[in-house]
PASEBA-1860 file (N, C-alpha, C; in nm, 3 decimals):
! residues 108
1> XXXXXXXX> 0.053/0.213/2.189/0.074/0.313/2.087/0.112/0.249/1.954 ~ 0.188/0.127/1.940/0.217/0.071/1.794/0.136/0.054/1.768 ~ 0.005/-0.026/1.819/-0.096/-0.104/1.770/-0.195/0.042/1.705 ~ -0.186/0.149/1.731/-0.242/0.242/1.676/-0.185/0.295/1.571 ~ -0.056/0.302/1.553/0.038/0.308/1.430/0.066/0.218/1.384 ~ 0.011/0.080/1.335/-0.025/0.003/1.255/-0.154/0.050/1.148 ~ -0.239/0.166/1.237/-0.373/0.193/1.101/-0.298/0.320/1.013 ~ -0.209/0.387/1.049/-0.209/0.555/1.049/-0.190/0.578/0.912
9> XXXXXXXX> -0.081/0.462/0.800/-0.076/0.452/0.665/-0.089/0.352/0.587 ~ -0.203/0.254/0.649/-0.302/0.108/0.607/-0.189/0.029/0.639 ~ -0.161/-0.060/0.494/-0.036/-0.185/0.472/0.080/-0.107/0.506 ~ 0.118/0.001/0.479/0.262/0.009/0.490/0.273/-0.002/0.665 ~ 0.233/0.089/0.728/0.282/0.108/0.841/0.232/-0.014/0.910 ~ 0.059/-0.143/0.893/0.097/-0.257/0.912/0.208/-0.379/0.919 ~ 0.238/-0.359/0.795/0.388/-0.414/0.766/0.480/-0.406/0.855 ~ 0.510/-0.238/0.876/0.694/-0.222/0.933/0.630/-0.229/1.042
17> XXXXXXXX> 0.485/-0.249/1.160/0.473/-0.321/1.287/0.476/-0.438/1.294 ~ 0.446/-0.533/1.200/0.439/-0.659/1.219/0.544/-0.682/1.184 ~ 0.615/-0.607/1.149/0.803/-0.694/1.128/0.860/-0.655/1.233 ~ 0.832/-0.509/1.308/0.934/-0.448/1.401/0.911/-0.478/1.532 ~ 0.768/-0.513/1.575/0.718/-0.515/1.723/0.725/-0.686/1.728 ~ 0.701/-0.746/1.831/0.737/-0.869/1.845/0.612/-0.903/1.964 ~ 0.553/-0.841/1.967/0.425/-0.826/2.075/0.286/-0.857/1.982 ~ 0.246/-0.962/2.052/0.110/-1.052/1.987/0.004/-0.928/1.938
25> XXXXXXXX> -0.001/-0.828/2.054/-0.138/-0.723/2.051/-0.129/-0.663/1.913 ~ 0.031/-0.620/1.935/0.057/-0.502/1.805/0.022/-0.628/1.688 ~ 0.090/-0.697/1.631/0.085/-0.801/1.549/-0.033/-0.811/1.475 ~ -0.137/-0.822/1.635/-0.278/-0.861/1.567/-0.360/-0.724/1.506 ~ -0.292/-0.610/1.553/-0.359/-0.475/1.488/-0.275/-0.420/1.379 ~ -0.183/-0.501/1.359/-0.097/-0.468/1.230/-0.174/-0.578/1.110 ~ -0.166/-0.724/1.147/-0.233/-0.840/1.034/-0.402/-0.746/1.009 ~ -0.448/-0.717/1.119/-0.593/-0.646/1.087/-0.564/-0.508/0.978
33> XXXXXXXX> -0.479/-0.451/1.026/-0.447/-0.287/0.902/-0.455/-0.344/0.809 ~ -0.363/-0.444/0.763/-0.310/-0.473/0.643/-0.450/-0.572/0.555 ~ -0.511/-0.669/0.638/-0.629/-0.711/0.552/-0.732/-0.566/0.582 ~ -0.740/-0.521/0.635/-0.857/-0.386/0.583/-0.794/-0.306/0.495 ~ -0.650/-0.305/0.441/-0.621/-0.196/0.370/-0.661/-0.286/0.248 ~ -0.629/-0.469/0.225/-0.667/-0.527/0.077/-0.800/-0.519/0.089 ~ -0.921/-0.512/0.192/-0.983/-0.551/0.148/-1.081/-0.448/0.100 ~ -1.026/-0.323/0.136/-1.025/-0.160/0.073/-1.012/-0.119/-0.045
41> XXXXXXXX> -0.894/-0.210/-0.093/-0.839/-0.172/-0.219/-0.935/-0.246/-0.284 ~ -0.964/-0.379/-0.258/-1.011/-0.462/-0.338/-1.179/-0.390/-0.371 ~ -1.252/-0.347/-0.301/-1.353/-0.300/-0.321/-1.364/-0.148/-0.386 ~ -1.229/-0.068/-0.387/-1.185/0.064/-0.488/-1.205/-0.046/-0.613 ~ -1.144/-0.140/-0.659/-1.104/-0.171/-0.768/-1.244/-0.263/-0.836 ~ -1.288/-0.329/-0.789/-1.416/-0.353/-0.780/-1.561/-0.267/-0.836 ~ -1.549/-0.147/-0.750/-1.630/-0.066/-0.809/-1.610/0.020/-0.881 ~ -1.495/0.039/-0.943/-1.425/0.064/-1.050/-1.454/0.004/-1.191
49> XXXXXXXX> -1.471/-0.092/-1.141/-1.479/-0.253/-1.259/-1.613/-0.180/-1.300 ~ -1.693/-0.182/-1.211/-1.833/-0.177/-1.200/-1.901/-0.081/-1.267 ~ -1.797/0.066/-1.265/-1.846/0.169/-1.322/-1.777/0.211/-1.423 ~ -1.686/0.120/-1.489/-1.636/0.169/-1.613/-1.760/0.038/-1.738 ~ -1.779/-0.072/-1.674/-1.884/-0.158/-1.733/-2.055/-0.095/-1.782 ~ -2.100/-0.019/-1.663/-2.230/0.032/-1.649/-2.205/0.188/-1.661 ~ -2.114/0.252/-1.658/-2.100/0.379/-1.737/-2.091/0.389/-1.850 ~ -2.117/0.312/-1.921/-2.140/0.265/-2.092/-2.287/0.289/-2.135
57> XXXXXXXX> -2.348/0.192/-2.032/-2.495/0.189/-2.075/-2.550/0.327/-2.109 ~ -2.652/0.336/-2.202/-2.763/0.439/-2.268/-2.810/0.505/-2.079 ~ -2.862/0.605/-2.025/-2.912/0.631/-1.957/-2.887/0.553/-1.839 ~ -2.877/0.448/-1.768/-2.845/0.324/-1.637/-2.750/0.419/-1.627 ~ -2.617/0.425/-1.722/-2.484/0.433/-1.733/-2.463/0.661/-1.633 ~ -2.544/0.709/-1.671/-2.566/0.848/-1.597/-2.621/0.864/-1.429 ~ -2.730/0.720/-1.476/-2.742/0.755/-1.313/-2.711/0.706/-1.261 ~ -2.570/0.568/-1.315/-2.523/0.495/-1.160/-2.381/0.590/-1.181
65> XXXXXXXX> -2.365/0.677/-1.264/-2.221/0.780/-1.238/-2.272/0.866/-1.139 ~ -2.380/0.920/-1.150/-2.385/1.039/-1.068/-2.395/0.992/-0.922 ~ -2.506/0.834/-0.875/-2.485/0.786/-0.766/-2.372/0.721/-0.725 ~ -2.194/0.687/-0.772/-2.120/0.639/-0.817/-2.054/0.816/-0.696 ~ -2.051/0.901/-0.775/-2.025/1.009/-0.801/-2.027/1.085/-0.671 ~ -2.163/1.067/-0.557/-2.244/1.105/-0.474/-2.156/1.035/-0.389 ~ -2.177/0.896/-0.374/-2.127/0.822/-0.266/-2.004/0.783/-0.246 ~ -1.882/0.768/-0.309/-1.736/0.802/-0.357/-1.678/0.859/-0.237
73> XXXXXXXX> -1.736/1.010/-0.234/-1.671/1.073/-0.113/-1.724/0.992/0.051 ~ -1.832/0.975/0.036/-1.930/0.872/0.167/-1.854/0.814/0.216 ~ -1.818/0.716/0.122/-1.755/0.567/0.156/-1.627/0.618/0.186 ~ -1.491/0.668/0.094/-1.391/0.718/0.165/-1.398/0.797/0.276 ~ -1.505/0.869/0.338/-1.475/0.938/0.476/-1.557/0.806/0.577 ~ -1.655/0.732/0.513/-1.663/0.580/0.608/-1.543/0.472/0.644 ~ -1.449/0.457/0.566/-1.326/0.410/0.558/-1.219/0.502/0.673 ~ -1.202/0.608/0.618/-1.091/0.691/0.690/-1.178/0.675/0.865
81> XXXXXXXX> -1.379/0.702/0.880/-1.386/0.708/1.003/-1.350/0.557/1.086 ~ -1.362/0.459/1.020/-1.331/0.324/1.078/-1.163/0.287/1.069 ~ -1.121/0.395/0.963/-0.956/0.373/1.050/-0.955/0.419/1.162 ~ -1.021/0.549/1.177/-0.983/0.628/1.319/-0.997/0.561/1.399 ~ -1.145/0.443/1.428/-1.185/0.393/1.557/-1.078/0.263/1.567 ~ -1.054/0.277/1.489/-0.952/0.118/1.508/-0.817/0.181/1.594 ~ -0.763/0.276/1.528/-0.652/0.340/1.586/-0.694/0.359/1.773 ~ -0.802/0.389/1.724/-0.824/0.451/1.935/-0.880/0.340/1.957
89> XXXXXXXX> -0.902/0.252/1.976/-0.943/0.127/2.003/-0.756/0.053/2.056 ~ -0.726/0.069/1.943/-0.568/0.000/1.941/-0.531/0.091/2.068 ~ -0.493/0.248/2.029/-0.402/0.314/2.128/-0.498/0.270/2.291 ~ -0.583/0.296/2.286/-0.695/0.231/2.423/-0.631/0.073/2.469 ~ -0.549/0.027/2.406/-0.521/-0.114/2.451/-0.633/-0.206/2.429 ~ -0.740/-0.193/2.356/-0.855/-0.238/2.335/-0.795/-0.374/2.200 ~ -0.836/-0.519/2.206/-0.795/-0.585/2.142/-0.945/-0.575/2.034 ~ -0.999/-0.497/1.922/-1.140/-0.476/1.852/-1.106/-0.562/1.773
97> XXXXXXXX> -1.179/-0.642/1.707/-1.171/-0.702/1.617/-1.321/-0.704/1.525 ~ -1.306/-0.672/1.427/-1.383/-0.638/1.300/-1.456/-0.760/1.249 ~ -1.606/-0.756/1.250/-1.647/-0.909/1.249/-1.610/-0.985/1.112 ~ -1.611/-1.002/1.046/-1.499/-1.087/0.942/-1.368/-1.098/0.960 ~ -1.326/-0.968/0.903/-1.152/-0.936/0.889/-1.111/-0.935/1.041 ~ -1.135/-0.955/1.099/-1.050/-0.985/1.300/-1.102/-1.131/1.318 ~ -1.192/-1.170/1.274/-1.167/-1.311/1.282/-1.095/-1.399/1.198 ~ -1.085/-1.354/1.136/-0.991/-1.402/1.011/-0.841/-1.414/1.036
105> XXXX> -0.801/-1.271/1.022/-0.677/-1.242/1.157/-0.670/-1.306/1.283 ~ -0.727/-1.312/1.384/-0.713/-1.383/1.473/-0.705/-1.559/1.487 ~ -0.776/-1.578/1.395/-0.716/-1.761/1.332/-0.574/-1.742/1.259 ~ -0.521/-1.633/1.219/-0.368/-1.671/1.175/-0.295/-1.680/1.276
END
């Protein structure tokens, strides 16, 4: 059950498992929350970058807002559905690891 409440509020609740539980499993589904929550943010901020740069342009600048615009909600309910599976994966006792970010984690 920790290792599933390591996804429930990204880094934070990563954090206070990987400080509070002392159990390798939880640990490794807490270090995993916490790099999917940067590497979440990092790609919010990213395409952010992206669309305050090319929302300038003459005409480009309309239709990468409106596709910008379209897919926004996509990607946040793709995010929230791959927290879910991580969580039931975790509460399942299932050790998942995410092909980058769990290998990555799992070498720390």
């Amino acid at each position: 059950m920790a290792g599933a409440i390591a996804y429930v509020l990204g880094w934070i609740t990563g954090v206070a498992m990987y400080v509070l539980e002392d159990d390798e499993f939880v640990q490794f589904h807490a270090k995993q929350s916490i790099a999917l929550s940067v590497v979440g943010f990092a790609a919010f901020i990213g395409l952010f970058v992206v669309f305050l740069m090319l929302g300038r342009v003459p005409f480009v600048g309309g239709i990468f807002r409106l596709l910008l615009g379209l897919l926004s909600p996509l990607l946040g309910l793709a995010g929230l559905a791959l927290t879910a599976f991580l969580a039931y994966k975790a509460y399942e006792g299932e050790r998942y690891k995410l092909p980058v970010i769990g290998d990555y984690v799992a070498s720390m």
